[in-house]
C-alpha positions as CSV (number, residue, x, y, z in Angstrom):
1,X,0.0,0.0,0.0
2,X,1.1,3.4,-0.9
3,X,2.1,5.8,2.1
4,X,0.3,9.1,1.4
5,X,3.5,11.0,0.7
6,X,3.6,8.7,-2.6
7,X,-0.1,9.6,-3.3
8,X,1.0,13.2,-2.9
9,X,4.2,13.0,-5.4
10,X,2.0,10.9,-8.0
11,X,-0.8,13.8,-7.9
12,X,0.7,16.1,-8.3
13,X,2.4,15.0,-11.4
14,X,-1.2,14.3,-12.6
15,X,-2.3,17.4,-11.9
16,X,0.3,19.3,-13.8
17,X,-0.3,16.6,-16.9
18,X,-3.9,17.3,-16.7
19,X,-3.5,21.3,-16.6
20,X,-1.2,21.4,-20.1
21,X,-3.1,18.8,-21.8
22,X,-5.3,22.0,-22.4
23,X,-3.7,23.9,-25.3
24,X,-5.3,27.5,-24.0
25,X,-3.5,27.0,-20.5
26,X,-0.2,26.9,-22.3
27,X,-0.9,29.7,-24.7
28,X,-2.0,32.1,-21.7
29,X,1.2,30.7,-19.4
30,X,4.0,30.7,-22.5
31,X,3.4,33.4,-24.7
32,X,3.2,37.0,-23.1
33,X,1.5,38.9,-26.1
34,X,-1.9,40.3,-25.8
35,X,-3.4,38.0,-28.7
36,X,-2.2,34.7,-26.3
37,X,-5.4,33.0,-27.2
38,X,-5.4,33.0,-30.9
39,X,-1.4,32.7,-31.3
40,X,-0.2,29.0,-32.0
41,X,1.0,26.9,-28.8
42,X,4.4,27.7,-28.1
43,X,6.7,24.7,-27.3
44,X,7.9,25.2,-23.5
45,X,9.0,23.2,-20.4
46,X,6.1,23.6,-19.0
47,X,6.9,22.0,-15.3
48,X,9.6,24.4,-13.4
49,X,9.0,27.1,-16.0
50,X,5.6,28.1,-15.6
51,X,4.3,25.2,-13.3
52,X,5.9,24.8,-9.6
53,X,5.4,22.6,-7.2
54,X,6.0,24.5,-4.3
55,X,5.6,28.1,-3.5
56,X,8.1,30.9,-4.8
57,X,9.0,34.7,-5.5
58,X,9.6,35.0,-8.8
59,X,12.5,37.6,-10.3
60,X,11.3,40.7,-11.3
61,X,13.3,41.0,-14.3
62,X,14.2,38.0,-15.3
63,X,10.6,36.4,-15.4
64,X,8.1,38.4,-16.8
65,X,5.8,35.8,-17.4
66,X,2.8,33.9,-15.7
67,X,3.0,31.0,-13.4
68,X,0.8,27.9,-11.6
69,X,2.0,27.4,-8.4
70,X,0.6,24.0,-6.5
71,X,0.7,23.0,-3.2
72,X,-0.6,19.7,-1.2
73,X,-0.8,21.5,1.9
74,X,-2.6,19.3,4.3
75,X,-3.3,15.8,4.6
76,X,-5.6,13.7,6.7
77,X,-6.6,10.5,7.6
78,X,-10.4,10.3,7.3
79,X,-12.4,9.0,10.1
80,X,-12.6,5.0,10.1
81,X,-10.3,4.8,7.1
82,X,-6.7,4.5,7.1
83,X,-6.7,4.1,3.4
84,X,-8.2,7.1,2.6
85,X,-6.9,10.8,3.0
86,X,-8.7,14.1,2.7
87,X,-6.4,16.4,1.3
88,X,-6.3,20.2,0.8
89,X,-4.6,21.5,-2.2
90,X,-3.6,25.2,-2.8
91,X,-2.9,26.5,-6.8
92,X,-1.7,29.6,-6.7
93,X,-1.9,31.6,-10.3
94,X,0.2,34.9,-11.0
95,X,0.9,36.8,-13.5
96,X,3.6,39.8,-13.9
97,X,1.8,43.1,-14.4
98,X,3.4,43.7,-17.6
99,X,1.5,40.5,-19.0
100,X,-1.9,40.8,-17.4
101,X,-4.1,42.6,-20.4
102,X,-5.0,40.5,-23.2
103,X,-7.2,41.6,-26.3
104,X,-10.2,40.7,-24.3
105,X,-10.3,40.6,-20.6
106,X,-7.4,39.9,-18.4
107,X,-4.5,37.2,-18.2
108,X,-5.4,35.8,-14.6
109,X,-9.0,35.9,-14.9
110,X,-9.0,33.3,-18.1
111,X,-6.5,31.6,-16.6
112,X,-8.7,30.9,-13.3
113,X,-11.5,30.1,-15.3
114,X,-9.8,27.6,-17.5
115,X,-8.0,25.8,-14.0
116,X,-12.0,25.8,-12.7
117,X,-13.0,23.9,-15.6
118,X,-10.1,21.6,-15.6
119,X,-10.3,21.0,-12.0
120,X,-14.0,19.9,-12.5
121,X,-13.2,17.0,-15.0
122,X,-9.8,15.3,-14.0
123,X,-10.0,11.9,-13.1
124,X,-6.7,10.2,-13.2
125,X,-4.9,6.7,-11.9
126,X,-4.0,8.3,-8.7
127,X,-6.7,10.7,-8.0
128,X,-9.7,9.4,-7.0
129,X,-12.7,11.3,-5.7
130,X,-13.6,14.9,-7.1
131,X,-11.8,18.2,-6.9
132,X,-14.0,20.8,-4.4
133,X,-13.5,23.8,-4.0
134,X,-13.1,25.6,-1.6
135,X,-12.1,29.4,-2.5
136,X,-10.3,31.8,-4.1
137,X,-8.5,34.6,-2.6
138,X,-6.2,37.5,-3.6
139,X,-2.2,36.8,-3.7
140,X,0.3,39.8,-3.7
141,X,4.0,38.6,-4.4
142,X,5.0,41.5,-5.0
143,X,4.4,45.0,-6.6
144,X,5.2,43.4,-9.8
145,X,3.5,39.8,-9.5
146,X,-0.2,39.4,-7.9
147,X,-2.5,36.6,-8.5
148,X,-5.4,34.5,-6.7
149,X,-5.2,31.0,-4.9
150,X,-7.4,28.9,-5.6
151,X,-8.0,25.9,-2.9
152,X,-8.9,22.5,-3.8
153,X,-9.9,19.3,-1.2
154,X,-10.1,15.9,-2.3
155,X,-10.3,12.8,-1.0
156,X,-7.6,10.0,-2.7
157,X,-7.7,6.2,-1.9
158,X,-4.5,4.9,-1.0
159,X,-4.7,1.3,-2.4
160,X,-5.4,2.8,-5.6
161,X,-2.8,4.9,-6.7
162,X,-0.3,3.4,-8.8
């Protein structure tokens, strides 16, 4: 049996998969043009470029660009199972304020709502249960980078992750 630490690793690997199989998540994370949407997908290492798995300050100057920032922060046992965990997960999404304004609308905004709608429909080896949210708040890294988190809890069944 998988120890949840495993569950966690495996997850969040999914997760990331699962966010740039969509080809409008890439276009609004790799390419920092107003016309993101309707440019072609730009080929990019997505994970530890744009996509993190754990929280960080981006450099002013040397990263003007958007990131995903995910975090498994908390995980519990749930009552009368030891095979199952409730688990919180945090997805923080910032963009650098010289990249937020697109043709239409704002950077952060479509990517929140695309991550919403991706967050509804992954199903995956290692995740099982569904995605609830829980919130969205207002992140401030910096003058230059602000954002929102968006919180997640799910609840995973240990015997059947891979």
């Amino acid at each position: 049996m998988a120890n949840v630490y495993d569950i966690l690793d495996t997850n969040l690997d999914d997760i990331f998969s699962h966010l740039v199989a969509n080809d409008d998540v890439k276009r609004l994370l790799g390419n920092n043009l107003k016309t993101a949407l309707t440019d072609p997908v730009p080929e990019k290492d997505w994970i530890n470029d744009y996509l993190f798995d754990t929280p960080r300050v981006p450099d002013v100057q040397d990263e003007v660009k958007s990131f995903i920032m995910i975090e498994m922060n908390r995980s519990t046992p749930t009552p009368n199972s030891s095979k199952k965990f409730n688990i919180l997960i945090s997805m923080d999404v910032i963009c650098h304020e010289s990249v937020t304004r697109l043709e239409k609308g704002r950077r952060v905004y479509k990517l929140l709502s695309l991550i919403t709608s991706q967050m509804k429909e992954i199903r995956t080896s290692s995740i099982k249960g569904e995605f609830t949210e829980k919130g969205s708040s207002k992140m401030v890294y910096s003058n230059e980078f602000q954002g929102y988190r968006l919180e997640y809890s799910v609840t995973n069944i240990s015997q059947d992750c891979r």
